[in-house]
N, CA, C and O atoms as a Tripos MOL2 file, in Angstrom:
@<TRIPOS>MOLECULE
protein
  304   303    76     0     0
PROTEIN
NO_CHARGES

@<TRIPOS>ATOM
      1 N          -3.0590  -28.6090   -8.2990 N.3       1 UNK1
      2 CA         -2.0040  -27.6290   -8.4750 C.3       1 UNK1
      3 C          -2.2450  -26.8520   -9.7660 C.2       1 UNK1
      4 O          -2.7500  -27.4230  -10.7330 O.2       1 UNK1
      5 N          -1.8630  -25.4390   -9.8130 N.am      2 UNK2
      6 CA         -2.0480  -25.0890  -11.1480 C.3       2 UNK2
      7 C          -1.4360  -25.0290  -12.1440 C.2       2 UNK2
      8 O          -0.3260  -25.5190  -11.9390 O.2       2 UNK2
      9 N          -1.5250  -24.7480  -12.9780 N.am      3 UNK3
     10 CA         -0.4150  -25.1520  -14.0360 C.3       3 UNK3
     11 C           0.2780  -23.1960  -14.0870 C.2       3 UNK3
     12 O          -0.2140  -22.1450  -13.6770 O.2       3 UNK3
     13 N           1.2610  -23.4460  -14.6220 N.am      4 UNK4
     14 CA          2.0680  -22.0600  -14.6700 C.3       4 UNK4
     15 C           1.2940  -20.9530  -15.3040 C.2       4 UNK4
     16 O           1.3130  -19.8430  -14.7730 O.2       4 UNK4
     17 N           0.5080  -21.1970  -16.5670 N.am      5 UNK5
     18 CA         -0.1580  -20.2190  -17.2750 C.3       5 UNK5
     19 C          -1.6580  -19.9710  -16.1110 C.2       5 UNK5
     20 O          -2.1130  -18.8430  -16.2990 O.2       5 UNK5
     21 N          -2.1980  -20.5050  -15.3710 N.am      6 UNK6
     22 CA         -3.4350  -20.0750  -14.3300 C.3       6 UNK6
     23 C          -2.8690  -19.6840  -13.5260 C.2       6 UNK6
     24 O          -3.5670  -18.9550  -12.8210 O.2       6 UNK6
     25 N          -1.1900  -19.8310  -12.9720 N.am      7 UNK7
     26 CA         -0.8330  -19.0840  -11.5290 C.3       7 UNK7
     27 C          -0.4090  -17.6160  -12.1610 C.2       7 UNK7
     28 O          -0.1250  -16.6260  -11.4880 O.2       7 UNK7
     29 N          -0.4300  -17.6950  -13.6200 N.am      8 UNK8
     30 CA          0.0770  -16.2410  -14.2740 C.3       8 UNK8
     31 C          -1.2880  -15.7250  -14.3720 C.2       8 UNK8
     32 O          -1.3770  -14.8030  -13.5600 O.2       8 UNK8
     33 N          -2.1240  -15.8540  -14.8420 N.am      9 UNK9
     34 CA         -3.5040  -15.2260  -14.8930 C.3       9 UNK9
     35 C          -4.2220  -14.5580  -13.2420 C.2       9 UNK9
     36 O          -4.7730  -13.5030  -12.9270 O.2       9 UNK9
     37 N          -3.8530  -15.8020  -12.5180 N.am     10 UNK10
     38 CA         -4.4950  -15.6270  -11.4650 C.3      10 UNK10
     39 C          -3.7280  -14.2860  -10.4250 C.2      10 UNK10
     40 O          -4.2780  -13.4390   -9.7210 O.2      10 UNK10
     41 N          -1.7520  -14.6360  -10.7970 N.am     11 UNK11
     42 CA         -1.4460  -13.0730  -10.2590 C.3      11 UNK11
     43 C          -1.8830  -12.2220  -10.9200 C.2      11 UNK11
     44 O          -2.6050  -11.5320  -10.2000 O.2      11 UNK11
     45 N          -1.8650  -11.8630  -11.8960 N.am     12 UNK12
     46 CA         -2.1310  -10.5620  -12.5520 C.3      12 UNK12
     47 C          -3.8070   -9.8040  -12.3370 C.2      12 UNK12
     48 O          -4.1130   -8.6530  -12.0290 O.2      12 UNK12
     49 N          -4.5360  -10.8380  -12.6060 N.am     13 UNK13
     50 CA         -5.6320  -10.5130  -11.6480 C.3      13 UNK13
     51 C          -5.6810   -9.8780  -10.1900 C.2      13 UNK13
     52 O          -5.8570   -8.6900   -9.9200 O.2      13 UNK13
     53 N          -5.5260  -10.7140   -9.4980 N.am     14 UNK14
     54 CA         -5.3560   -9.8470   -8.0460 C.3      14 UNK14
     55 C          -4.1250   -9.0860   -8.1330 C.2      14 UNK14
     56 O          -4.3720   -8.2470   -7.2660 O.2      14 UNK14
     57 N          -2.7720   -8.7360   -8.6440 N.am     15 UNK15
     58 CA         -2.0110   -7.7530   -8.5650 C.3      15 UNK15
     59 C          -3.1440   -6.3420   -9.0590 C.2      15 UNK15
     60 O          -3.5090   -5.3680   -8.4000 O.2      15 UNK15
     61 N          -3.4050   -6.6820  -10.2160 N.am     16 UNK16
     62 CA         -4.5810   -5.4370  -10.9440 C.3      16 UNK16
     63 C          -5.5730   -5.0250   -9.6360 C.2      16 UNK16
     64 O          -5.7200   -3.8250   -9.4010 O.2      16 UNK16
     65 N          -6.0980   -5.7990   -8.9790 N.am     17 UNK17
     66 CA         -7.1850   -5.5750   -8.5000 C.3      17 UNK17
     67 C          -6.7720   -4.5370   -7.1430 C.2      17 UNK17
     68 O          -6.9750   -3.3560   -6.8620 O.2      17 UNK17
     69 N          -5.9530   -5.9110   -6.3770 N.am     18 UNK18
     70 CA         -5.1130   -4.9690   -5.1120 C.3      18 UNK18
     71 C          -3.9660   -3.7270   -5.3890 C.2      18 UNK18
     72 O          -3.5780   -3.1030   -4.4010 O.2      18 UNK18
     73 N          -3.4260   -3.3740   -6.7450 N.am     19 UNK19
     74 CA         -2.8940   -2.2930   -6.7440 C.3      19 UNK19
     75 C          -3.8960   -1.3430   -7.1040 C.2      19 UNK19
     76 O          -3.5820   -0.1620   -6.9560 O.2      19 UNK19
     77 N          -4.9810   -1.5900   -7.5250 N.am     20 UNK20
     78 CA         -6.2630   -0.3770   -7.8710 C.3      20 UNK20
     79 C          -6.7790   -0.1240   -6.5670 C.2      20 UNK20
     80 O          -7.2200    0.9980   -6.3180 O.2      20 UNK20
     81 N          -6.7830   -1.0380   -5.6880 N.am     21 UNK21
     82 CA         -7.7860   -0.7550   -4.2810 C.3      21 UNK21
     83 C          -6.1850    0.1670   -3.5550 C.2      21 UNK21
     84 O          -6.4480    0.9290   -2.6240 O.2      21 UNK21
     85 N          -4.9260    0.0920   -3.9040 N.am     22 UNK22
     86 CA         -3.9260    0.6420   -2.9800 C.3      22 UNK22
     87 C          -4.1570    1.7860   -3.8160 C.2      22 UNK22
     88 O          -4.5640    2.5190   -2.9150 O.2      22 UNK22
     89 N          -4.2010    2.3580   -4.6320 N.am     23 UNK23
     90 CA         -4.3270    3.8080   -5.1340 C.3      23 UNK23
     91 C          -5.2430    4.4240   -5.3640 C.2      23 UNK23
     92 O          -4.9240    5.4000   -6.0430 O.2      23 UNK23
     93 N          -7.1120    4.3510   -4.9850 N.am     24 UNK24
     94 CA         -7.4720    4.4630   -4.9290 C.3      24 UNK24
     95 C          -7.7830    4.8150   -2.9000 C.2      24 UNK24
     96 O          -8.4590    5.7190   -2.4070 O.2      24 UNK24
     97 N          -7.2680    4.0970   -2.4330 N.am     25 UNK25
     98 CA         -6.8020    4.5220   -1.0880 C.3      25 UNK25
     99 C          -5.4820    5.9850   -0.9170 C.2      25 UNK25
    100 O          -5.6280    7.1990   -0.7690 O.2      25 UNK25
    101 N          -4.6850    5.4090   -0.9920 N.am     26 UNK26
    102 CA         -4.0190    6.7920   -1.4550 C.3      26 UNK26
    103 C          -4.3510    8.1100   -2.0960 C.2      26 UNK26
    104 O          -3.9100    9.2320   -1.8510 O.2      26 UNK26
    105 N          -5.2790    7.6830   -3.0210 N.am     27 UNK27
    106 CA         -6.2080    9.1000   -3.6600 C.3      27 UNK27
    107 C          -7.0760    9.9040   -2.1370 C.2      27 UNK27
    108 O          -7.0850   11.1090   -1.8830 O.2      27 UNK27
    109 N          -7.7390    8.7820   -1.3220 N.am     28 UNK28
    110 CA         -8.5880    9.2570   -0.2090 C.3      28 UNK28
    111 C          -7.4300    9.7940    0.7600 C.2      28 UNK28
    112 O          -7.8300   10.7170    1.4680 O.2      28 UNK28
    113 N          -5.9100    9.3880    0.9880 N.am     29 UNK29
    114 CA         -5.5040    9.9280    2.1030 C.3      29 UNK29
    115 C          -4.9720   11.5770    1.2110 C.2      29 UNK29
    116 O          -5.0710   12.7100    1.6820 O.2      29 UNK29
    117 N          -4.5980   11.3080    0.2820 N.am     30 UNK30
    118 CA         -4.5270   12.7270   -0.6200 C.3      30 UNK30
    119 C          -5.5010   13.9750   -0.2070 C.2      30 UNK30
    120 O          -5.0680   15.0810    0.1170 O.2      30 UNK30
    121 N          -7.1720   13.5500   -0.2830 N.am     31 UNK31
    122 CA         -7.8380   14.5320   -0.4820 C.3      31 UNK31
    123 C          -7.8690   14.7510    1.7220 C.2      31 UNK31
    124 O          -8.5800   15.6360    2.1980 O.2      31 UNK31
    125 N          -7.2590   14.0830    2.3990 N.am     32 UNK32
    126 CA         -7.3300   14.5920    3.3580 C.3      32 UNK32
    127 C          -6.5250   16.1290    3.6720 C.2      32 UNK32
    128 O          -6.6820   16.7610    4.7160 O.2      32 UNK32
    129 N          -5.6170   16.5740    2.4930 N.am     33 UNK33
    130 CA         -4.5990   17.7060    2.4160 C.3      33 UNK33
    131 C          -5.6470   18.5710    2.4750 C.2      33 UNK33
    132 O          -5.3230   19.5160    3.1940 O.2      33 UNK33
    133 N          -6.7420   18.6880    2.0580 N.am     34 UNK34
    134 CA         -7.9760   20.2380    2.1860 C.3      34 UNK34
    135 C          -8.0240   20.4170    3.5010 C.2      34 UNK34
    136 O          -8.5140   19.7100    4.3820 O.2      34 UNK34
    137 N          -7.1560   21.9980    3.5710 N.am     35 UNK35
    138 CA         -7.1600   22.2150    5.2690 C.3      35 UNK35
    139 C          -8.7360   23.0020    5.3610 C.2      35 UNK35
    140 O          -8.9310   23.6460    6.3920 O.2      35 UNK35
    141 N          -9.9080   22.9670    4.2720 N.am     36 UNK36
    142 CA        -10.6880   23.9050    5.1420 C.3      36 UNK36
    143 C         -11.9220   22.5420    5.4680 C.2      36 UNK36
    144 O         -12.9980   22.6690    6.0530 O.2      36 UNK36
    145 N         -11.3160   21.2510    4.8610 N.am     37 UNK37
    146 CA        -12.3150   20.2710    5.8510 C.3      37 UNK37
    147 C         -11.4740   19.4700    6.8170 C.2      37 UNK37
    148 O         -12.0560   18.5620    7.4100 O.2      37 UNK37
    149 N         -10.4860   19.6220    7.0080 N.am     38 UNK38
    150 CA         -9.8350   18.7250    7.8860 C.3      38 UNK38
    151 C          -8.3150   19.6370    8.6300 C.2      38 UNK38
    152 O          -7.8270   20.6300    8.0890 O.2      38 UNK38
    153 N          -7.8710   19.1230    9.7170 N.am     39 UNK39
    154 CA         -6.6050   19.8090   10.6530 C.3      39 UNK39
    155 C          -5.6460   19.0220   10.7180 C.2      39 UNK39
    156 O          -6.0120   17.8650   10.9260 O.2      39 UNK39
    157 N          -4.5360   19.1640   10.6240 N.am     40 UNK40
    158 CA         -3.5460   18.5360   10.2910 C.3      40 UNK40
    159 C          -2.5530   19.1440   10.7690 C.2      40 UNK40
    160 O          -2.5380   20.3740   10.7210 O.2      40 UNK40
    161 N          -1.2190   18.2480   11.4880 N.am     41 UNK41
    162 CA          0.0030   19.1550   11.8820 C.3      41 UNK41
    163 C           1.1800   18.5450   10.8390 C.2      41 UNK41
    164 O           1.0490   17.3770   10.4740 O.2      41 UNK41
    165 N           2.2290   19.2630   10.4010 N.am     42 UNK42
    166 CA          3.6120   18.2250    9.3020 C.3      42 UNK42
    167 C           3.7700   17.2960    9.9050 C.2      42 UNK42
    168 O           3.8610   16.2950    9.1940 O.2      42 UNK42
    169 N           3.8730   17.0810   11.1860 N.am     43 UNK43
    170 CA          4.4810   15.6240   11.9210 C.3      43 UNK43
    171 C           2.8820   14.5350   11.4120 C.2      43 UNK43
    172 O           3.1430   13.5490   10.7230 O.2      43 UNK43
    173 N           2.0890   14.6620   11.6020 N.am     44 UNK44
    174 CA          1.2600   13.9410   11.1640 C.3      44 UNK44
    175 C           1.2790   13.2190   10.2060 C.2      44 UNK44
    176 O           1.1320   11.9970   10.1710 O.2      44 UNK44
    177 N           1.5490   14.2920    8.9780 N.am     45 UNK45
    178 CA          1.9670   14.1650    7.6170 C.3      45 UNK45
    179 C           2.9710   13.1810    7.3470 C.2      45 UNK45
    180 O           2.8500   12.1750    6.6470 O.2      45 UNK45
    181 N           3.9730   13.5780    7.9740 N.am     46 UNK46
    182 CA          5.2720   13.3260    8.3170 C.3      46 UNK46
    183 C           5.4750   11.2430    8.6190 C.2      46 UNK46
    184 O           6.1850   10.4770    7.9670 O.2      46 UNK46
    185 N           4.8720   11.0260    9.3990 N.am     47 UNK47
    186 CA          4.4070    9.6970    9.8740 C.3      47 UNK47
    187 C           3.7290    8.7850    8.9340 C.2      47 UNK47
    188 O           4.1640    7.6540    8.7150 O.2      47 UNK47
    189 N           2.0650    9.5320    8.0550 N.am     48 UNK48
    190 CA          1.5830    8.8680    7.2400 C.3      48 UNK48
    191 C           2.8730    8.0550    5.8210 C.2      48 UNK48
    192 O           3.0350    6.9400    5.3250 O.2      48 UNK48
    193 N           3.5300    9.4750    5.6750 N.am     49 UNK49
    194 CA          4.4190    9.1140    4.6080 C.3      49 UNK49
    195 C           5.4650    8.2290    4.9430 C.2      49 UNK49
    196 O           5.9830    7.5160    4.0840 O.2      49 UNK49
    197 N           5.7920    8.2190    6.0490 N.am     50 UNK50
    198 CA          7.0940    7.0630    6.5280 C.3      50 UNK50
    199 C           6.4830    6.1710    6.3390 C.2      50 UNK50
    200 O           6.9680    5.3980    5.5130 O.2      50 UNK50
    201 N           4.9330    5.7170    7.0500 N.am     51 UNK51
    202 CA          4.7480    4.4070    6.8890 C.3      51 UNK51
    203 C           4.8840    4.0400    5.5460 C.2      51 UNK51
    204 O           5.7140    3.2150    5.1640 O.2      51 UNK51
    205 N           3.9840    4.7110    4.7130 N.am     52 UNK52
    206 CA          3.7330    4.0200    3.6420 C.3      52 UNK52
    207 C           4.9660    4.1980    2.8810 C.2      52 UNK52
    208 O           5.0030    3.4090    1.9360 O.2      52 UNK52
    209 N           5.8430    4.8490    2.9490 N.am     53 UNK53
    210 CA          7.1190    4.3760    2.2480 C.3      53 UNK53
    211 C           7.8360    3.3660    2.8910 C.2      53 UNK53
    212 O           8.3080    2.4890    2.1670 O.2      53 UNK53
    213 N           8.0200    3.2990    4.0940 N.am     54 UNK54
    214 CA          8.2820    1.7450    4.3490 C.3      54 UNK54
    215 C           7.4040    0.6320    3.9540 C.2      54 UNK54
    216 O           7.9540   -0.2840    3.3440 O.2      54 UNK54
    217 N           6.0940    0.5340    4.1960 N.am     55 UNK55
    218 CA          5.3340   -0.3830    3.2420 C.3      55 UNK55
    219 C           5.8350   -1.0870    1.7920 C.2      55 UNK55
    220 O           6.1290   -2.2690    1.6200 O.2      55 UNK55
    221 N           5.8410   -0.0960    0.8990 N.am     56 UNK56
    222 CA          6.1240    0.0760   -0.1140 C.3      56 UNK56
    223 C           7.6880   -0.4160    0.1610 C.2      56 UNK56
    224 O           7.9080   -1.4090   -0.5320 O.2      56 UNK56
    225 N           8.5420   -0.1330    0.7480 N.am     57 UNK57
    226 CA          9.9170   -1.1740    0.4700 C.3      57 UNK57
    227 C           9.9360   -2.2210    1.0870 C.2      57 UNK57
    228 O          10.9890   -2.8550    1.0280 O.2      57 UNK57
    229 N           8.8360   -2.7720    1.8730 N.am     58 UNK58
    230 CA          8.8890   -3.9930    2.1100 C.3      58 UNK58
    231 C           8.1530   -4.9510    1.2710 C.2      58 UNK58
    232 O           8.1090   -6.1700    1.4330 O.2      58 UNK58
    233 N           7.5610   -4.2320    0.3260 N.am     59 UNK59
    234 CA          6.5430   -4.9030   -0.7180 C.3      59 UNK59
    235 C           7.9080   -5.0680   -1.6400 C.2      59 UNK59
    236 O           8.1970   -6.2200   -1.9660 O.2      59 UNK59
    237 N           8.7900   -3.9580   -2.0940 N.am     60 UNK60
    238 CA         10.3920   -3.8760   -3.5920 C.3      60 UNK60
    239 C          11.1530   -5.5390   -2.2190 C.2      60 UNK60
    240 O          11.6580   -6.4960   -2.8060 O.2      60 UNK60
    241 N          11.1200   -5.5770   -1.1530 N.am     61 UNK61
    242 CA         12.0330   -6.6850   -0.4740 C.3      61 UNK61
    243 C          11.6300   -8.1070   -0.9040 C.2      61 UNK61
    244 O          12.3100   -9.0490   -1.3120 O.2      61 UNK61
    245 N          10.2700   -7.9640   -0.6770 N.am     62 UNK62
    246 CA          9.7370   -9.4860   -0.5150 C.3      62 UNK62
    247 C           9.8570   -9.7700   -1.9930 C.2      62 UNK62
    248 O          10.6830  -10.6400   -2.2660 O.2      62 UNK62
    249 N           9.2450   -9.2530   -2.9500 N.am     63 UNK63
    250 CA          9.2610   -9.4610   -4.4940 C.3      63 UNK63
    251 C          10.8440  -10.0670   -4.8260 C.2      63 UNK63
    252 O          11.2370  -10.7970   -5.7360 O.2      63 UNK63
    253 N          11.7020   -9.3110   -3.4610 N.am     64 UNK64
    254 CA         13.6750   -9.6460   -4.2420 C.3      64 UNK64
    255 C          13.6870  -11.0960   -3.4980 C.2      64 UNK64
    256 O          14.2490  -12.0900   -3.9570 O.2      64 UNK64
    257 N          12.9020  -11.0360   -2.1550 N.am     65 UNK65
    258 CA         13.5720  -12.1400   -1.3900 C.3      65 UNK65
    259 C          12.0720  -12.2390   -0.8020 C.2      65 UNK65
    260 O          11.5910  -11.3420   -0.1100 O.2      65 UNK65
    261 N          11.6080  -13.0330   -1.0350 N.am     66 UNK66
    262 CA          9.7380  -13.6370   -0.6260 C.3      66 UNK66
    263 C          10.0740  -13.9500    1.0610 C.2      66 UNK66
    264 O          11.2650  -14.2430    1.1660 O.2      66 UNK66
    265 N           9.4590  -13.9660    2.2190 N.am     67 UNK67
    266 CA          9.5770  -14.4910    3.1740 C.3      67 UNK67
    267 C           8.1810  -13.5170    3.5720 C.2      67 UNK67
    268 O           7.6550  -12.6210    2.9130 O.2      67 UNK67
    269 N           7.7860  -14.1260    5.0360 N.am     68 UNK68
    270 CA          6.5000  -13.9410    5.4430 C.3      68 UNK68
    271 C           6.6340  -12.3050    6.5080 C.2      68 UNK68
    272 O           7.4050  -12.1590    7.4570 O.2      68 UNK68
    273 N           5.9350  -11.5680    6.1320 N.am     69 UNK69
    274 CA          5.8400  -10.4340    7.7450 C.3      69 UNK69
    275 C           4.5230  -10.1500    7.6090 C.2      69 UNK69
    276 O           4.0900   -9.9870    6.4680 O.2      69 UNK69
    277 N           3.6510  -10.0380    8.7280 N.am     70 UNK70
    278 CA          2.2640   -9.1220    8.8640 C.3      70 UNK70
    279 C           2.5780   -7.7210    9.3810 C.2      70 UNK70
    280 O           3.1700   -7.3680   10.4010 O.2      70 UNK70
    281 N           2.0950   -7.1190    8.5320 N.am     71 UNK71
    282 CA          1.7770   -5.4410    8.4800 C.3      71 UNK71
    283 C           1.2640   -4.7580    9.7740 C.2      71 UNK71
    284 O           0.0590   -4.5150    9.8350 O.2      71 UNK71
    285 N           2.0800   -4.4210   10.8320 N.am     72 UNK72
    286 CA          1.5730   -4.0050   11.4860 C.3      72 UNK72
    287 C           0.4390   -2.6750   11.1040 C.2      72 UNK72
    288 O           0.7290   -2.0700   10.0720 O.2      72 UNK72
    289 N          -0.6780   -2.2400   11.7720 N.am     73 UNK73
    290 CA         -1.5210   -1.0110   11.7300 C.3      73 UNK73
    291 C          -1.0620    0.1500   11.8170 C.2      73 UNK73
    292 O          -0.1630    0.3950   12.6220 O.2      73 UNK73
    293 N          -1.5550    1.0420   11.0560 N.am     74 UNK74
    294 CA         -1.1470    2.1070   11.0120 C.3      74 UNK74
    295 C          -2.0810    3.3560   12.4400 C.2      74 UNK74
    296 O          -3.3000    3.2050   12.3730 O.2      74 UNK74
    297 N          -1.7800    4.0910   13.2120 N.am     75 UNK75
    298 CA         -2.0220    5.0040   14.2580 C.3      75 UNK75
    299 C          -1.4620    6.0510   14.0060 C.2      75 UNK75
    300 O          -0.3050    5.8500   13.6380 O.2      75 UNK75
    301 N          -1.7590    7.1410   14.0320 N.am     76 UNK76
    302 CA         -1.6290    8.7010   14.5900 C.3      76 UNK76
    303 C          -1.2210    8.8680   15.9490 C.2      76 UNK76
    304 O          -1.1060    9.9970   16.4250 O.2      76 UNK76
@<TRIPOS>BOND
     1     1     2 1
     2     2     3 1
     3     3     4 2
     4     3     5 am
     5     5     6 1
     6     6     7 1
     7     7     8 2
     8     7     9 am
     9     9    10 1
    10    10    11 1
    11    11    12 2
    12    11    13 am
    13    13    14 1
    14    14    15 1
    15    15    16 2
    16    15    17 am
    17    17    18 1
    18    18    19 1
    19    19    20 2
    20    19    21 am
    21    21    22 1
    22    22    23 1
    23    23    24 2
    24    23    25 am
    25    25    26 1
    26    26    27 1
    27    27    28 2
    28    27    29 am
    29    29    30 1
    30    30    31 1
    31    31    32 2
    32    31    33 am
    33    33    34 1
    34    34    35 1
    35    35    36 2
    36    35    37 am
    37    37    38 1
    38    38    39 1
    39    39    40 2
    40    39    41 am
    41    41    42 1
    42    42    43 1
    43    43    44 2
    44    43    45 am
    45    45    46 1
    46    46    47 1
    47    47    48 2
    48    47    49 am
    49    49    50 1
    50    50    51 1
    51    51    52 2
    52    51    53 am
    53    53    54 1
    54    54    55 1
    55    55    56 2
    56    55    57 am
    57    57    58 1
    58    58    59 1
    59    59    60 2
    60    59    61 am
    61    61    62 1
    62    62    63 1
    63    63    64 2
    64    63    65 am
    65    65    66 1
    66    66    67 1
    67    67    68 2
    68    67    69 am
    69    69    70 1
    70    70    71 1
    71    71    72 2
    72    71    73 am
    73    73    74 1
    74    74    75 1
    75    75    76 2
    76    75    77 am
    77    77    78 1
    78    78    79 1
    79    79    80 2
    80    79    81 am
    81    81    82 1
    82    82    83 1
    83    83    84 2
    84    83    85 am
    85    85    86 1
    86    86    87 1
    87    87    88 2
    88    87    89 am
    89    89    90 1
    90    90    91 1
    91    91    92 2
    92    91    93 am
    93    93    94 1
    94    94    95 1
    95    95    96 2
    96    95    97 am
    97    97    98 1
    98    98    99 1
    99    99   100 2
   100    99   101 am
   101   101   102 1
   102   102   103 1
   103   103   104 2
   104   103   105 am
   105   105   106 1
   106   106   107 1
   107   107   108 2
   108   107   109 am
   109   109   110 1
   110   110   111 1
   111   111   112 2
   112   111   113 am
   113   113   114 1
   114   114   115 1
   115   115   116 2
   116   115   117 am
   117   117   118 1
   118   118   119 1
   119   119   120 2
   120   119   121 am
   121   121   122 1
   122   122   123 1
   123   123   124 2
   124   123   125 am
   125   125   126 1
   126   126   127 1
   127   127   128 2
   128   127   129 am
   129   129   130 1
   130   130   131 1
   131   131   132 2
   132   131   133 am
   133   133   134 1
   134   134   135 1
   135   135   136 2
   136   135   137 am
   137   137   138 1
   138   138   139 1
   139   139   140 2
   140   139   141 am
   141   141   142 1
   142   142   143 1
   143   143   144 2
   144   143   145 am
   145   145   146 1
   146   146   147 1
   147   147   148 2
   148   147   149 am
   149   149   150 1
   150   150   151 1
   151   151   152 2
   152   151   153 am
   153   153   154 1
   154   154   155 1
   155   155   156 2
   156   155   157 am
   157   157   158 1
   158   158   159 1
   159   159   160 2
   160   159   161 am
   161   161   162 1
   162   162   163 1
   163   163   164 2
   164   163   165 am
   165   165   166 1
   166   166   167 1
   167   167   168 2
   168   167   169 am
   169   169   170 1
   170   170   171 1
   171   171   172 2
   172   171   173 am
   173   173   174 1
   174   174   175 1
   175   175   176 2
   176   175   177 am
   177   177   178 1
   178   178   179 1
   179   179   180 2
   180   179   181 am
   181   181   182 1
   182   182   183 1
   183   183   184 2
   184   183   185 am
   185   185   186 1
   186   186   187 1
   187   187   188 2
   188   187   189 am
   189   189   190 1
   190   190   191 1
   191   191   192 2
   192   191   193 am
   193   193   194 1
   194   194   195 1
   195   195   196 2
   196   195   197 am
   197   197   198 1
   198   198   199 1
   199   199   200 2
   200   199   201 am
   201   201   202 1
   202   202   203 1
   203   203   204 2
   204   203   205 am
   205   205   206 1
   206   206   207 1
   207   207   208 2
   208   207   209 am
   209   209   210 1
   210   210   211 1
   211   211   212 2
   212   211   213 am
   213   213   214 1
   214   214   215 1
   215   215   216 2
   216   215   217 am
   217   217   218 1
   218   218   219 1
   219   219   220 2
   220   219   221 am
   221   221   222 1
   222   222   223 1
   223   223   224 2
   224   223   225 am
   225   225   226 1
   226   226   227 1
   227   227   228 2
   228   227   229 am
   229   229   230 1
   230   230   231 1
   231   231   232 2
   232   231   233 am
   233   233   234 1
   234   234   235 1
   235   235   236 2
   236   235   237 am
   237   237   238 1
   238   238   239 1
   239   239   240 2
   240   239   241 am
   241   241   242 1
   242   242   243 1
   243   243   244 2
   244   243   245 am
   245   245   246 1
   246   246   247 1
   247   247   248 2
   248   247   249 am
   249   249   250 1
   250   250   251 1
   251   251   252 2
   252   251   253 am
   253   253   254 1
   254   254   255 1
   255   255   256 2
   256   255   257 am
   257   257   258 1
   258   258   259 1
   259   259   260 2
   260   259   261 am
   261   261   262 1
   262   262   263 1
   263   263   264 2
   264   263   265 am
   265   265   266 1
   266   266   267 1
   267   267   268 2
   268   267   269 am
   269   269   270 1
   270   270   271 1
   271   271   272 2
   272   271   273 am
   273   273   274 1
   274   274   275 1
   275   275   276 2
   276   275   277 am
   277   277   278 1
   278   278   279 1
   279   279   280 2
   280   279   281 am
   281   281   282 1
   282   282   283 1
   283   283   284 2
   284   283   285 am
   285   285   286 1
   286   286   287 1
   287   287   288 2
   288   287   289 am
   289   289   290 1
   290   290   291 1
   291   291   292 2
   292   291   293 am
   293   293   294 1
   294   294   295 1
   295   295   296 2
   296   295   297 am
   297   297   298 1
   298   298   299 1
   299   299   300 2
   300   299   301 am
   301   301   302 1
   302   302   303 1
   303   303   304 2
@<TRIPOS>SUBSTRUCTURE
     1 UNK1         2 RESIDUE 1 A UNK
     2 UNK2         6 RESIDUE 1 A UNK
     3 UNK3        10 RESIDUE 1 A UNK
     4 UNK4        14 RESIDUE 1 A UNK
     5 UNK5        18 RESIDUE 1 A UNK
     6 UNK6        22 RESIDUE 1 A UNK
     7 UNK7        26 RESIDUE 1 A UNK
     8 UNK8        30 RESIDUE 1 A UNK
     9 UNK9        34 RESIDUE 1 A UNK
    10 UNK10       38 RESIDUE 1 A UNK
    11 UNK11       42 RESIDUE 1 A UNK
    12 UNK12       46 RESIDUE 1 A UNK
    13 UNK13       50 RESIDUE 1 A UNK
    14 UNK14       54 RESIDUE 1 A UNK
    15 UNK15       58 RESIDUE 1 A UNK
    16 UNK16       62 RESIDUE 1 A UNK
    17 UNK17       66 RESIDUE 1 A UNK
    18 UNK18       70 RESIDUE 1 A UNK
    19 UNK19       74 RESIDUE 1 A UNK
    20 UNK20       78 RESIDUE 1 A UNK
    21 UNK21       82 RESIDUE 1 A UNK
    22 UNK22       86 RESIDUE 1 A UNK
    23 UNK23       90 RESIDUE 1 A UNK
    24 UNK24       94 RESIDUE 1 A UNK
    25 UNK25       98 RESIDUE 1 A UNK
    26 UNK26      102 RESIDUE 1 A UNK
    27 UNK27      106 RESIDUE 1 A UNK
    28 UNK28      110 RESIDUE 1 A UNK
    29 UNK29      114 RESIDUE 1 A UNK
    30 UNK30      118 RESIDUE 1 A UNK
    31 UNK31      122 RESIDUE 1 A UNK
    32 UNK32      126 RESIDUE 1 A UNK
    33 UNK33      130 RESIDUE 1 A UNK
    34 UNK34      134 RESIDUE 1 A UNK
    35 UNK35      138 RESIDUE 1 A UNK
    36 UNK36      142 RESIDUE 1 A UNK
    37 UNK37      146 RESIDUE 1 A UNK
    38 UNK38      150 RESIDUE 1 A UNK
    39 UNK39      154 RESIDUE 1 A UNK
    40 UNK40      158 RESIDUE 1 A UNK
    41 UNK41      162 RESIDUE 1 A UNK
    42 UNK42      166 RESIDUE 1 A UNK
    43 UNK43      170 RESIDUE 1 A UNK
    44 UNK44      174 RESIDUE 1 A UNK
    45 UNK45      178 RESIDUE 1 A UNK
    46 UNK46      182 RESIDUE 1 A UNK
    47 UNK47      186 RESIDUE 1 A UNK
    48 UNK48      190 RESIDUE 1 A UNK
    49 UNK49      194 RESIDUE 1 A UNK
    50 UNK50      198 RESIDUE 1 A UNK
    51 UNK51      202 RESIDUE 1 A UNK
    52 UNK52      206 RESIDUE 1 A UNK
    53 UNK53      210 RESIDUE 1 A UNK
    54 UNK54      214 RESIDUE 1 A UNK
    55 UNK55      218 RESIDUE 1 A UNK
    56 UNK56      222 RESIDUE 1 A UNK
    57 UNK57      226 RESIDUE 1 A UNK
    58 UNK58      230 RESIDUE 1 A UNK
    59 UNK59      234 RESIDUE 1 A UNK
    60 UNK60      238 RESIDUE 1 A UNK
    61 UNK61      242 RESIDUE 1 A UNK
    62 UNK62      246 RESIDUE 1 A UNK
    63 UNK63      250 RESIDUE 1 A UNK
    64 UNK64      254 RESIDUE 1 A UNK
    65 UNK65      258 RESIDUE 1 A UNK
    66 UNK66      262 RESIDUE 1 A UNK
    67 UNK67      266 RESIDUE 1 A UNK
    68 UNK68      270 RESIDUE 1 A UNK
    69 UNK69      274 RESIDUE 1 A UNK
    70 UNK70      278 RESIDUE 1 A UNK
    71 UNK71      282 RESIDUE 1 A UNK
    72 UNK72      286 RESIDUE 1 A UNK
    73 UNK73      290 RESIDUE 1 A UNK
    74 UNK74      294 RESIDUE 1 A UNK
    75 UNK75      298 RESIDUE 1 A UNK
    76 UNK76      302 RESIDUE 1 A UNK
């Protein structure tokens, strides 16, 4: 078992790591906005951003109240 100061090291580590790989993802769905390399309709738009703002409040839920859900995939 670990002791409290390695389960503190060990979150902060992977929090650092997996919030750099989540905004660094987000940077890539960003540069998909250049309409002269890519086509896009608002509802499209529209969808990407729901998910990930629901994401994102189910990440502010679990932190208030921890319990288990898998992430369903995201589709167009």
């Amino acid at each position: 078992m670990l002791d409290p100061k390695a389960k503190r090291e060990k979150f902060k580590s992977l929090a650092e790591s997996r919030t750099n790989k989540a905004l660094e993802a987000i940077g890539r769905l960003a540069n998909l906005s250049n309409r002269s390399l890519y086509e896009w309709e608002e509802e499209d738009v529209r969808r990407i951003l729901r998910v990930l703002r629901s994401e994102v409040a189910e990440v502010e839920s679990r932190f208030s109240s921890p319990r288990s859900k898998a992430s369903p995939k995201f589709k167009l």
